[in-house]
N, C-alpha and C positions, 0 to 999 in steps of 0.2 A: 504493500500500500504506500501513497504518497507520506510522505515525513508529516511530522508536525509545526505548524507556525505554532513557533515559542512564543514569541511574542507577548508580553503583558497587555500591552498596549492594544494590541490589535486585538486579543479577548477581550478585554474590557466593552470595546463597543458587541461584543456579542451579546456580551453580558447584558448592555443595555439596550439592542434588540429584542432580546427576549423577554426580558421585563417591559418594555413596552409594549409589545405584542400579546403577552400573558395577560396586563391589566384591560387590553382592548375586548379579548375574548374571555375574562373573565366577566368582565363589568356587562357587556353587552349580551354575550350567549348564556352564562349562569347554565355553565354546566350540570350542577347538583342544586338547583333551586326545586324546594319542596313546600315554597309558597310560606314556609314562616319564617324567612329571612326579607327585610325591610330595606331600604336604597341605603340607610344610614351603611346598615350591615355589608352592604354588598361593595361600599365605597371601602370599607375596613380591609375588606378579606384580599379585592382587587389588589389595592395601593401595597400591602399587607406580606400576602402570601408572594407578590413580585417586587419588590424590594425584598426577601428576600433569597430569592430566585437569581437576583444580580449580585448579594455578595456573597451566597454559595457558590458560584461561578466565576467571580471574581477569585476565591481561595481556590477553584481549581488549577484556574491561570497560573497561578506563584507554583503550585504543588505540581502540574505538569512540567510549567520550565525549570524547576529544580532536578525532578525526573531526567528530561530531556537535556539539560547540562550535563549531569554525572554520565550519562550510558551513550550520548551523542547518538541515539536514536531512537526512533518512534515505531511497534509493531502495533497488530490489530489484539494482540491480548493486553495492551498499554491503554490502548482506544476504549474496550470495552470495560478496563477498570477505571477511566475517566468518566465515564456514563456513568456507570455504579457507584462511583465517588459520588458524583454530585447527586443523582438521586437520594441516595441515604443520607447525605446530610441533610440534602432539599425538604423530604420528611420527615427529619427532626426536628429542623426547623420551624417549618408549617406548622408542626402538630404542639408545640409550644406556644408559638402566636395564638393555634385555635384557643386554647385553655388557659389563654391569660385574662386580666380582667378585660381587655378590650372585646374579646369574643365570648368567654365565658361559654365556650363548646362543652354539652354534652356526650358526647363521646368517645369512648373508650380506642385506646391507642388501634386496636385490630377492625374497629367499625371506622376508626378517620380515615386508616388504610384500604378499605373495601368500599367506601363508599365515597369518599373525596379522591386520595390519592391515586388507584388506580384509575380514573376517569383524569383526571387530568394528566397522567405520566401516557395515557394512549394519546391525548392530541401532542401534548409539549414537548413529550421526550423525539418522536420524528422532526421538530424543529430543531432541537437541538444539534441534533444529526446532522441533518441538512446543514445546517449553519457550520460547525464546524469544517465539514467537509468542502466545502465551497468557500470559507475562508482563507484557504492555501491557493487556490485559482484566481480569489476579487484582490487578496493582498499576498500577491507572492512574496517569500521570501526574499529577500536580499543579501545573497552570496557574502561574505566577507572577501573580499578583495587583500592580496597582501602587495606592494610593489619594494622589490629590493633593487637596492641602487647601489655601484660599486664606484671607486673614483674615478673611474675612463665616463663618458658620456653612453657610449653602447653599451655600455654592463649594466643593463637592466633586466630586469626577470619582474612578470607582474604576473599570478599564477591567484587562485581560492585557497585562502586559508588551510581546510580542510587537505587539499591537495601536496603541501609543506613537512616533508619527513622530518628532514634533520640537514644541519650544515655543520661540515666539518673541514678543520684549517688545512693548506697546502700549499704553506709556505708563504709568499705573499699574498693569497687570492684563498678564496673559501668555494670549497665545492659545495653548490644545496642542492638536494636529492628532493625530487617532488614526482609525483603522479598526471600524468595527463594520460586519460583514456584508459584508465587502469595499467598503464605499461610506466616501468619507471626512467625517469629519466635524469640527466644531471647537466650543472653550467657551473662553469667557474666564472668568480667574478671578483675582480681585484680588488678585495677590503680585507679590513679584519673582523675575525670573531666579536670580539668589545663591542665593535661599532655596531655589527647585528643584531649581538645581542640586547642595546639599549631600544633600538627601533623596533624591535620583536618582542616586547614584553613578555608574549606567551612562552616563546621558547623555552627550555628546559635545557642546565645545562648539565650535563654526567658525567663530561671527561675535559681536560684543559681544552683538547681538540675536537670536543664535538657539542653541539646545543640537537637539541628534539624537539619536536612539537607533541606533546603528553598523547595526543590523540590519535598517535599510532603506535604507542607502546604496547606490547602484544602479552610477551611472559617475558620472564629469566629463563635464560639458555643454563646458567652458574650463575656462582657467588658475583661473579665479576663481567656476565655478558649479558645482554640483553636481545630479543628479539623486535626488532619495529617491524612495520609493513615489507617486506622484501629486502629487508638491509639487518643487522645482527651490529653492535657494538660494546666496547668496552667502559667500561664504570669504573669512575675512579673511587676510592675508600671515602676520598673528602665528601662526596655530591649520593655515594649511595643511602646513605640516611634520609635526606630529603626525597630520593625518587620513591621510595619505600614508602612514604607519607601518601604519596599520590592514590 
């Protein structure tokens, strides 16, 4: 399946999609109106149960892009415990607002569930869906971009973040090892390590002569090697405490 837009940002306004949309088809269709709830009640439940529809979904946002930083990927059993996340809070939620003073619901937790919440998780939860899934196509992702520059004016490499192994020193020029099209490739390019590694923050360094990008470390070969995507390296004693924290 396609990745996930991490994005905070860019959930948020889902978030507020959907609370807009919830209060519209709340307040208007009164899905579970059984004629003893009054316009007072129904403006309650609206406004109510979607406010907080948007900051359940707002906490998934943080909770998925935490997810999706550690593992740098998104599968469809990741997808479906994102639905179920927010569902189960979503009716925690609810079922708390029902039986506060404002609602003062009758209701026993197993009757809010059979009688509110599964009628509303059949129309809301395929919104949700939709939404998120078409959220990756309205607001694509934006690639990180890295561009490295060497002191000659043609020593330049501008490559995807993601695509960036490792660079390691060769004498006056630095070889970086990076991915294009899945096949590996490499450029020397006249600087120093230091200097990369200031403009690289991400990088990672493990040996006097080599920086990494954390995001292709695979396993330990030994005490002293490592395996990256298609490349194998050595670890110095000083820098292996820190990679070990990773």
């Amino acid at each position: 399946m396609n990745t996930l837009n991490p994005s905070i940002k860019h959930h948020l306004l889902v978030g507020i999609f959907i609370g807009l949309w919830g209060f519209a088809f709340a307040f208007f269709v009164r899905p579970f109106d059984d004629g003893s709830i009054g316009l007072t009640g129904w403006i309650r439940i609206s406004v109510g149960f979607n406010f907080i529809a948007f900051l359940v979904y707002g906490c998934l946002s943080v909770v998925q892009k935490y997810i999706y930083d550690k593992t740098k990927k998104w599968s469809l059993s990741y997808e479906i415990g994102a639905i179920v996340f927010y569902q189960v809070l979503y009716t925690i939620g609810t079922f708390i607002f029902y039986k506060s003073p404002l609602l003062n619901g009758n209701y026993t937790f197993f009757e809010f569930n059979t009688i509110i919440t599964l009628r509303v998780a059949l129309v809301a939860l395929p919104v949700v869906i939709i939404a998120r899934r078409y959220l990756i196509k309205l607001i694509p992702i934006k690639e990180d971009i890295v561009t490295i520059k060497g002191e000659n004016k043609l020593d330049i490499l501008k490559i995807k973040k993601s695509e960036l192994i490792c660079i390691s020193n060769a004498q006056n020029y630095v070889e970086i090892f990076y991915l294009k099209n899945n096949v590996l490739h490499s450029k020397l390019i006249r600087s120093s390590l230091k200097a990369l590694q200031e403009d690289l923050d991400f990088m990672f360094q493990v040996h006097r002569s080599h920086l990494i990008n954390p995001f292709h470390f695979k396993s330990w070969k030994d005490q002293n090697t490592i395996y990256l995507t298609e490349i194998e390296l050595p670890v110095s004693k000083s820098y292996k405490k820190q990679l070990l924290s990773l």
